[in-house]
C-alpha positions as CSV (number, residue, x, y, z in Angstrom):
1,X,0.0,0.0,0.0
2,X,1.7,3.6,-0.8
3,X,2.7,5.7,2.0
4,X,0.4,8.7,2.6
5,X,0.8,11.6,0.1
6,X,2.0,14.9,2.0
7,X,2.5,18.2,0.1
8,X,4.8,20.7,1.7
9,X,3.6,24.0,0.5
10,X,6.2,26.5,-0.3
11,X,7.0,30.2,-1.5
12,X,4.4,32.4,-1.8
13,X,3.8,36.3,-2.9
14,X,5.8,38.1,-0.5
15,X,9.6,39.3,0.2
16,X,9.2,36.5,2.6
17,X,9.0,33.5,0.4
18,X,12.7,33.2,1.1
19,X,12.1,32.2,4.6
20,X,9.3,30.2,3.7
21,X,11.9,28.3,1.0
22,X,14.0,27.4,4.3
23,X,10.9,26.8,6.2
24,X,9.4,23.9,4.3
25,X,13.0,22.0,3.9
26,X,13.2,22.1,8.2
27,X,10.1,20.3,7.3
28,X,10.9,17.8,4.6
29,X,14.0,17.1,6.3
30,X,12.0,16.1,9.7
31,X,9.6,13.9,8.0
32,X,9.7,9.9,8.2
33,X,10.3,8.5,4.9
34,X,9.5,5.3,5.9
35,X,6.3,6.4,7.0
36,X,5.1,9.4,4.4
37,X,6.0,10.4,1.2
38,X,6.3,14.0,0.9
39,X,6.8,16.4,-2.2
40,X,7.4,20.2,-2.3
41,X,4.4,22.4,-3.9
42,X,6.2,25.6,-4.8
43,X,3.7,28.3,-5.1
44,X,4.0,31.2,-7.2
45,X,1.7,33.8,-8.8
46,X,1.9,32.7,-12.1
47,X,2.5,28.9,-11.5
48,X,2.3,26.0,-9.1
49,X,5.6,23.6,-9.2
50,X,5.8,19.9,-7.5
51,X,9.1,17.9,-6.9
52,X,10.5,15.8,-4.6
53,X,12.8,16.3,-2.2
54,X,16.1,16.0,-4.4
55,X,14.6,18.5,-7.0
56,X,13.0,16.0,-9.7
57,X,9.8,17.4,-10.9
58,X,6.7,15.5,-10.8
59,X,3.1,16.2,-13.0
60,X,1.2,18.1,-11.0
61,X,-2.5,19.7,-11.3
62,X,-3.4,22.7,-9.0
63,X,-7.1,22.3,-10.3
64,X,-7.3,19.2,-8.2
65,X,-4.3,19.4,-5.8
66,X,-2.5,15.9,-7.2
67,X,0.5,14.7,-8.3
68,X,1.9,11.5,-10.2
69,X,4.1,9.7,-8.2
70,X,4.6,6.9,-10.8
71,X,0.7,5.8,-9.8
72,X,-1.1,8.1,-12.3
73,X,-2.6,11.5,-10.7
74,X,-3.0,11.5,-7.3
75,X,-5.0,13.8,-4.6
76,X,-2.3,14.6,-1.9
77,X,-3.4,13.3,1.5
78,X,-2.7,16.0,3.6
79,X,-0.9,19.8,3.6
80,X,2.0,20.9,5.6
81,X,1.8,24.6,4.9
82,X,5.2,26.3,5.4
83,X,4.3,30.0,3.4
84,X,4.6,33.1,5.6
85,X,2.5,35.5,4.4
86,X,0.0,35.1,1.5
87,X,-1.7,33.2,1.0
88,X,-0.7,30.6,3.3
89,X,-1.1,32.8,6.1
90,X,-3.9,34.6,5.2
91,X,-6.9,31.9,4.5
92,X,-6.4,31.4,0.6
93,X,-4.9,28.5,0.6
94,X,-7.0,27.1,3.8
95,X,-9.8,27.5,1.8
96,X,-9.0,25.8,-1.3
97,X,-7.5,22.8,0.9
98,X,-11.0,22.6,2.8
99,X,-13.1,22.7,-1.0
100,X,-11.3,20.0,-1.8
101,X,-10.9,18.3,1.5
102,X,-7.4,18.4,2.0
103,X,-6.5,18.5,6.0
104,X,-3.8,20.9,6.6
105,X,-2.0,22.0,10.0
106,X,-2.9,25.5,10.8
107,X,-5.7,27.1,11.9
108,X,-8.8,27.9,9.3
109,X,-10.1,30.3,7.0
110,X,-11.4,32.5,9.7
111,X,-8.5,32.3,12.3
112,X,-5.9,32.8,9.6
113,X,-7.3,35.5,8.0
114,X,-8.3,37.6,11.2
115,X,-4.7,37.2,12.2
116,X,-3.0,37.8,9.1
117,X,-4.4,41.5,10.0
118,X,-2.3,42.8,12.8
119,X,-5.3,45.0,14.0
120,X,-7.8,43.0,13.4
121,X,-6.1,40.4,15.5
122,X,-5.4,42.9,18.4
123,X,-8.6,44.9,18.3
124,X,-10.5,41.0,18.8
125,X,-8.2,40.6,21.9
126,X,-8.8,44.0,23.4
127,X,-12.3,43.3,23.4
128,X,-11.8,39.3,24.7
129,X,-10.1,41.1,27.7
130,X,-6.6,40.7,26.6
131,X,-4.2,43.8,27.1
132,X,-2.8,45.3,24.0
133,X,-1.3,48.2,22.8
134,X,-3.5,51.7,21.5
135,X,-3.7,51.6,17.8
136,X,-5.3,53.0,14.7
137,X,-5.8,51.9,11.3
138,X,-5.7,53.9,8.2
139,X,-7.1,52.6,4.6
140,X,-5.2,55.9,3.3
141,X,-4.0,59.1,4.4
142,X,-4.5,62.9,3.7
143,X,-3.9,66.4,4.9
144,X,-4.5,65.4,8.3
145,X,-3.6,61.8,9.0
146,X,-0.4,62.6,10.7
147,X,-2.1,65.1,13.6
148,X,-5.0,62.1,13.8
149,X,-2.1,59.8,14.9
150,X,-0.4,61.8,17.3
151,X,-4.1,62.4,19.1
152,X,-5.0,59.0,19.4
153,X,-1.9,56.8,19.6
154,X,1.1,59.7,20.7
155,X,4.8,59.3,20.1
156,X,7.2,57.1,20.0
157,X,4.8,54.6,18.1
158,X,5.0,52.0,15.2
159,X,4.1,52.4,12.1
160,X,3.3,49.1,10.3
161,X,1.5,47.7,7.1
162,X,-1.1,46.1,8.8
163,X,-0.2,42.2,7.2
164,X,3.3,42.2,6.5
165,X,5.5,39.4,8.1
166,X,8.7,39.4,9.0
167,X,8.7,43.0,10.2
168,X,8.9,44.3,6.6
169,X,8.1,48.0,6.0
170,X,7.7,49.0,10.1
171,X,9.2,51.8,11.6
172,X,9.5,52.6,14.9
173,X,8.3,56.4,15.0
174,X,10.3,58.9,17.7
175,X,9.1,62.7,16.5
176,X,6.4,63.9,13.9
177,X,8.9,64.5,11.3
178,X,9.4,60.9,11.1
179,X,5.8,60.2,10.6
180,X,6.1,60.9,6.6
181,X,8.9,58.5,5.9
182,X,7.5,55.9,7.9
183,X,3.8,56.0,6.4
184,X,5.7,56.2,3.0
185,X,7.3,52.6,4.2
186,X,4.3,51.0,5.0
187,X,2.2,52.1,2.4
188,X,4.7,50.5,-0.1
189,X,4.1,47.1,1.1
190,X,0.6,47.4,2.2
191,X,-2.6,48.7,1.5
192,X,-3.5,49.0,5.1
193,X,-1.6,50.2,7.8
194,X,-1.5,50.1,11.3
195,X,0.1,53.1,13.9
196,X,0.1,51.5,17.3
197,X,1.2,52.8,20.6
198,X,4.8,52.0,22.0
199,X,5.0,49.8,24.5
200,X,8.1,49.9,26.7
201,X,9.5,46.9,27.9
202,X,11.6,43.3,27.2
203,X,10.5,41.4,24.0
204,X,9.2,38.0,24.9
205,X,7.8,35.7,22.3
206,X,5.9,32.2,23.4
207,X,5.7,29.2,21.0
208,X,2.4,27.4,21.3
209,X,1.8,24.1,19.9
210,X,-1.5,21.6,19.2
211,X,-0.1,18.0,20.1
212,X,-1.6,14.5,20.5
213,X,-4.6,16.9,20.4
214,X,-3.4,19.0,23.8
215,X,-2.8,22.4,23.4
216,X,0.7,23.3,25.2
217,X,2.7,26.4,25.2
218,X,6.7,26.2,25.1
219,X,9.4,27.8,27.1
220,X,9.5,31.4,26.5
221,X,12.1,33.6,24.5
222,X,13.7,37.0,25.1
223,X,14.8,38.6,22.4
224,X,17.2,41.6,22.8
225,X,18.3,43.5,20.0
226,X,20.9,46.7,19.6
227,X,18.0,47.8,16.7
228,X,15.5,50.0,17.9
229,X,13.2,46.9,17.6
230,X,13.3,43.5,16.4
231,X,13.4,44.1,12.6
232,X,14.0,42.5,9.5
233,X,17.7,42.8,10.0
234,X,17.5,42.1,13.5
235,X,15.9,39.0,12.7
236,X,18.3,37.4,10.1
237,X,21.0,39.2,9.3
238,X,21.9,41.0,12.9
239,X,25.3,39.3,14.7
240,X,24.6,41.4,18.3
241,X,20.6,39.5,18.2
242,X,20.0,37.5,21.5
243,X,17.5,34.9,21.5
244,X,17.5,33.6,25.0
245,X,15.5,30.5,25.1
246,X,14.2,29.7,28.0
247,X,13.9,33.3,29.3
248,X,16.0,35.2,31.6
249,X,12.6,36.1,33.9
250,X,10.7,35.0,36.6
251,X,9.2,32.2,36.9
252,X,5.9,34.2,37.7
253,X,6.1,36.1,34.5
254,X,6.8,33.1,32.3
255,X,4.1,31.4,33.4
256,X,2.2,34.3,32.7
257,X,3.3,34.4,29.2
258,X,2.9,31.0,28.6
259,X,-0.7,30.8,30.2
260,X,-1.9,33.8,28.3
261,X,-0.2,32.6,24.9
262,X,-2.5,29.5,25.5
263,X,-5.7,31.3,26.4
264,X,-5.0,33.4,22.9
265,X,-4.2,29.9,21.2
266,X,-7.6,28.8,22.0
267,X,-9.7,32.0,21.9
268,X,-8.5,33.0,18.4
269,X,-9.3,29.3,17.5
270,X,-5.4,28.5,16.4
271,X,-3.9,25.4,15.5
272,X,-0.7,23.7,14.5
273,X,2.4,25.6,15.4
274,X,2.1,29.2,16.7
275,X,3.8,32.6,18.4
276,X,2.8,35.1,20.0
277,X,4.5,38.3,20.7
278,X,4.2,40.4,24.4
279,X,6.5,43.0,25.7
280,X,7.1,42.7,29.5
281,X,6.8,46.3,31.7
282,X,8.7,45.4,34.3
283,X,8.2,46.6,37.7
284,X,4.1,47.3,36.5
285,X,2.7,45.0,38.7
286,X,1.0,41.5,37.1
287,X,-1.5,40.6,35.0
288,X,-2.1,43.8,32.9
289,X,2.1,44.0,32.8
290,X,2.2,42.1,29.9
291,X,0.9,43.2,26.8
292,X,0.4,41.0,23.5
293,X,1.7,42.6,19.9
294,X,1.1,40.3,17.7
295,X,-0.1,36.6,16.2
296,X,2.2,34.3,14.5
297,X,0.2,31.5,13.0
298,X,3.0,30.3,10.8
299,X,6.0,31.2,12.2
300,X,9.7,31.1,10.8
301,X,10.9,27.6,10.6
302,X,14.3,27.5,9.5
303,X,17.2,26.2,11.3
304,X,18.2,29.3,13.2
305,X,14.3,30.5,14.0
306,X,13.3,31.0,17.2
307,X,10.4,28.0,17.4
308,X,13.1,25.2,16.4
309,X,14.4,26.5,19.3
310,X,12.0,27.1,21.7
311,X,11.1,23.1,20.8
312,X,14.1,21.8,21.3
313,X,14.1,23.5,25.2
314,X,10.6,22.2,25.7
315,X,12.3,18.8,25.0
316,X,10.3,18.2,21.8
317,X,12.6,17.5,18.5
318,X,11.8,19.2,15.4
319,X,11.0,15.8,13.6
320,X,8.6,14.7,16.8
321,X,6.9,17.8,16.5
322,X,6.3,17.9,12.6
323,X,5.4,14.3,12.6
324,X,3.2,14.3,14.8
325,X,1.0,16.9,12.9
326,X,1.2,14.9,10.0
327,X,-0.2,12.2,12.1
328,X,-2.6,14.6,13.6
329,X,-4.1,15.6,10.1
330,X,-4.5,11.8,9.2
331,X,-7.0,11.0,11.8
332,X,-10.2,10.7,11.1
């Protein structure tokens, strides 16, 4: 009998389909052979590509999401969707997995979509009782955007297109003169875009993970950057970044963290592998001291991302954890 048919969906639209390349070979290199039989779907605006694993291409047909392994054309039996940004973060591809009844890891339509929006995502949790950050969004701007922003959300602030991954086109905003340039930033890669209130504090980040169908938050991660915030550079190219995994914090406040990162998890409806973003005010008291940024529902998965990481200090290895969502999507 042949193995089960997993597609490990690649690329995408966005300047991160680099990191999504990296992404979905962590993932092919985890996978059992002996037990599945994965191929690479690399997804591009003009055209979908399938090969496997060593490069050789195989015939494959978007219109019905199959490939012939040697078999004739076959429906792949499940979707490991490694694309940051869209549209596998964003509910396309979700959706044309479900009309065809595909099972894939990450959340649905809904959850994905309302998280691909950064304010979308945190005006949902402000009114769930989760404590976030001020913010506005603007659709466009005119004569007086700029004094609309500095009444409602103040200085320093960020400015940020409002779907963007990998903190492409945000600027962290000190005095009104910088206001321009920055809009001008996030406009470029963005239709929408998001000015949100700075938040003063340590960086924490907390992996959460659906396993053997329990829900379970990971170890917690600093990161502490010599960039005035944790940016694209920061993030891959940066030699002074620190990614302390587990955290250099109380125990109290990790908790915390993790116990809210879960909470989020399941209000938002998440699935698969996920990260959320807090800052920590320290010395604010508890509870309301830690406020939550953002909603990773497919983070970066390459060899020097943070969630390998956190993973590995949960005591979970990178091939236990993507196997067993493979197994989880095969259930009936």
């Amino acid at each position: 009998m042949p193995l089960p048919f997993i597609a490990i969906l690649r690329g995408g639209y966005t300047g991160e389909s680099v990191i999504s390349m990296q992404s979905a070979q962590t993932m092919m290199d985890a996978i059992d052979p002996s037990r599945f039989d994965p191929a690479f779907i690399t997804v591009g605006r003009n055209e979908w590509t399938c090969t496997r694993a060593d490069g050789t291409s195989m015939p494959f047909d978007r219109g019905n999401f199959t490939a012939d392994r040697g078999n004739g054309p076959e429906r792949f039996t499940a979707a490991m969707i490694a694309i940051h940004g869209t549209p596998g973060e964003d509910g396309k591809l979700q959706g044309y997995l479900d009309m065809l009844g595909v099972p894939f890891q990450t959340g649905g339509v809904l959850n994905m979509a309302l998280t691909m929006s950064k304010f979308s995502t945190t005006g949902l949790l402000r009114q769930m009782g989760f404590p976030v950050a001020a913010s506005l969004r603007l659709h466009g701007r005119d004569a007086g955007t700029e004094q609309r922003i500095l009444k409602e959300v103040g200085l320093p602030c960020f400015v940020k297109p409002d779907t963007s991954g990998s903190s492409l086109g945000i600027s962290k905003v000190k005095t009104a003169a910088e206001l321009g340039p920055a809009l001008d930033k996030a406009f470029a890669e963005d239709k929408i875009v998001m000015c949100e209130a700075f938040i003063k504090g340590r960086e924490l980040t907390c992996g959460v993970i659906n396993m053997d169908g329990k829900v379970r938050a990971l170890p917690v991660c600093e990161i502490r950057t010599s960039h005035e915030f944790f940016d694209y550079q920061a993030k891959y190219h940066a030699a002074d970044t620190q990614e302390l995994v587990p955290a250099p914090i109380p125990d109290a406040v990790a908790t915390l963290v993790q116990q809210r990162s879960e909470a989020i998890y399941r209000a938002l409806n998440c699935n698969g592998m996920v990260r959320i973003d807090h800052f920590w005010q320290e010395g604010q008291g508890t509870g309301n001291n830690v406020v939550t940024i953002e909603v990773n529902t497919v983070p970066g998965f390459t060899p020097v991302s943070i969630y390998p990481r956190m993973l590995k200090a949960a005591g979970i290895a990178v091939a236990q954890a993507v196997n067993g969502l493979v197994d989880q999507m095969l259930q009936p």
